[in-house]
C-alpha positions as CSV (number, residue, x, y, z in Angstrom):
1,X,-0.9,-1.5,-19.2
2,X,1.5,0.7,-16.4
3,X,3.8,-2.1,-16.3
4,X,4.3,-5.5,-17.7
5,X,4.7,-9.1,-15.3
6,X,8.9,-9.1,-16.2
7,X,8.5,-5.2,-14.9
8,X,6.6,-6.4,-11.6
9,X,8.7,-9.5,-11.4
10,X,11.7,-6.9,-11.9
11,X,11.0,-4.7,-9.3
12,X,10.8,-7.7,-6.9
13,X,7.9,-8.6,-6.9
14,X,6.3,-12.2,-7.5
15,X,3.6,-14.3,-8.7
16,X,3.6,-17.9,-9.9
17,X,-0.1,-18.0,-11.6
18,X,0.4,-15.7,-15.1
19,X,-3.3,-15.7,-15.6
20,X,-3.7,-14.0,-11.7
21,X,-1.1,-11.7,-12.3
22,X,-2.2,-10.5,-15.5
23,X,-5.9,-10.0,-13.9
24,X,-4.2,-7.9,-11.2
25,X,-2.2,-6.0,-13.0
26,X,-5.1,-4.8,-15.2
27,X,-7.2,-4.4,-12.3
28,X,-4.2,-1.9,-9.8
29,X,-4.1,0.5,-13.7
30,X,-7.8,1.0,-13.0
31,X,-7.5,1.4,-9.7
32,X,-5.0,4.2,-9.8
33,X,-6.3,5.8,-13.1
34,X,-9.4,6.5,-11.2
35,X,-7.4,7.1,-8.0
36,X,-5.9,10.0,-10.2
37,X,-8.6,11.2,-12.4
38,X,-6.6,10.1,-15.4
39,X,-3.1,11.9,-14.2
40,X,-0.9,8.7,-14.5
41,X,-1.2,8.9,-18.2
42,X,0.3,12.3,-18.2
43,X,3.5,11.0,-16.2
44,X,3.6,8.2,-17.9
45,X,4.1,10.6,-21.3
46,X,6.6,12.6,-19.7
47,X,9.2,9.6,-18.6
48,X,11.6,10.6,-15.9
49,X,11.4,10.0,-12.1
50,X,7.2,10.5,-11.7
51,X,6.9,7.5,-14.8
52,X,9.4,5.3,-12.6
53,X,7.1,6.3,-9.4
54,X,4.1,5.5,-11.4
55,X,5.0,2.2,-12.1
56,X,6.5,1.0,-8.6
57,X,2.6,2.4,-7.5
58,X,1.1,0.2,-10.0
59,X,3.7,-2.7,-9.0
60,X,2.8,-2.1,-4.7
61,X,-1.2,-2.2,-5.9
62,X,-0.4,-5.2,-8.1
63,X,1.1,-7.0,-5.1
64,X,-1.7,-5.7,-2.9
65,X,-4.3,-7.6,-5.0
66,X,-2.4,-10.3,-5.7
67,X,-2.2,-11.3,-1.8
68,X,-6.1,-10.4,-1.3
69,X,-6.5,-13.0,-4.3
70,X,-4.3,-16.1,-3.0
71,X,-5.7,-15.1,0.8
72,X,-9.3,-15.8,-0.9
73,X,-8.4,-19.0,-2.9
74,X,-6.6,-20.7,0.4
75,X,-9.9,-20.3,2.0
76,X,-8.9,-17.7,4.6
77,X,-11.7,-15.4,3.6
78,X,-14.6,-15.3,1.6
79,X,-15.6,-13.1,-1.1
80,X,-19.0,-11.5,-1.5
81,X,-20.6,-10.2,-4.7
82,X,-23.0,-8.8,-5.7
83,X,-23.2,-7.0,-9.3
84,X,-20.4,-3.8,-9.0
85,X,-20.2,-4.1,-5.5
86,X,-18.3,-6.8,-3.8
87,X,-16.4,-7.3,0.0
88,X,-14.1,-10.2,1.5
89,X,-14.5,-11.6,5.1
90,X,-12.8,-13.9,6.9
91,X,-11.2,-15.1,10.3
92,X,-10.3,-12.3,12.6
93,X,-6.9,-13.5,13.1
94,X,-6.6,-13.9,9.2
95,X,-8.4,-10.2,8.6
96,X,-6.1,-8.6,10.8
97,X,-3.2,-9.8,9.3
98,X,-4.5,-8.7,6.0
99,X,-5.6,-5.4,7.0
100,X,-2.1,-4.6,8.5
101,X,-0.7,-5.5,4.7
102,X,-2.6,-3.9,2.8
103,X,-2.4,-0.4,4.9
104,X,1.1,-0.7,4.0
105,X,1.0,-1.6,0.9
106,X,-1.8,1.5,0.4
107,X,0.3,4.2,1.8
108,X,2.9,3.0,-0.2
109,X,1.1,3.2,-3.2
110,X,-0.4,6.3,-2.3
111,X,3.3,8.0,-1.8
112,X,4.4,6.9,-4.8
113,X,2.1,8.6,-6.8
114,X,2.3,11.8,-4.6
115,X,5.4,12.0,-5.4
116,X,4.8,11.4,-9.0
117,X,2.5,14.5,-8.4
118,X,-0.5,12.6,-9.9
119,X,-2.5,12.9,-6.5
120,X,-3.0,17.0,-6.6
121,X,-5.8,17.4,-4.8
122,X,-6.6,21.3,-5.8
123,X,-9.8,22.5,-8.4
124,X,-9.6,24.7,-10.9
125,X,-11.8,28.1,-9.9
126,X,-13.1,30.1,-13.2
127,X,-14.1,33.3,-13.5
């Protein structure tokens, strides 16, 4: 895993239920290894300042799911799926409220790893 729960926790972060945490945290690693083809791994080898910025993304996509998952279990919204594929929907009020969240948390997550220059967007051309 990017980070542990005393790293998320560390950070600032929080979470009562262990076993939705744990989930979450698994689930934000796959999220930004395929986010980044695979480049986190890379930073992650090389320490410094883009490791640190790798793991405060995985700790803002952590928190991210974390608050889609409580918003679900108090009801708020529902969650839809169906094999691979799956949505939440909800209250408008509640949806809106969520939506604002998690575009912050997103962005945040997103310039985190720019910065840890995982999100290079260029190809390589051969010859």
């Amino acid at each position: 895993m990017i980070i542990t729960a005393d790293e998320y926790r560390s950070m600032g972060f929080s979470c009562e239920d262990e076993v939705l945490l744990e989930s979450c945290l698994l689930r934000a690693e796959y999220t930004l290894m395929g986010l980044t083809e695979g480049r986190i791994t890379k930073a992650l080898a090389a320490g410094g300042m883009a490791a640190e910025y790798v793991k405060q993304a995985a700790a803002f996509q952590t928190c991210k799911l974390v608050k889609q998952e409580q918003q679900i279990a108090i009801g708020s919204t529902e969650k839809i799926t169906l094999g691979d594929y799956s949505y939440s929907s909800g209250t408008e009020s509640s949806a809106a409220e969520a939506d604002d969240t998690v575009y912050d948390l997103s962005m945040q997550t997103v310039r985190l790893l720019r910065a840890a220059g995982c999100m290079y967007g260029g190809r390589e051309v051969s010859q």
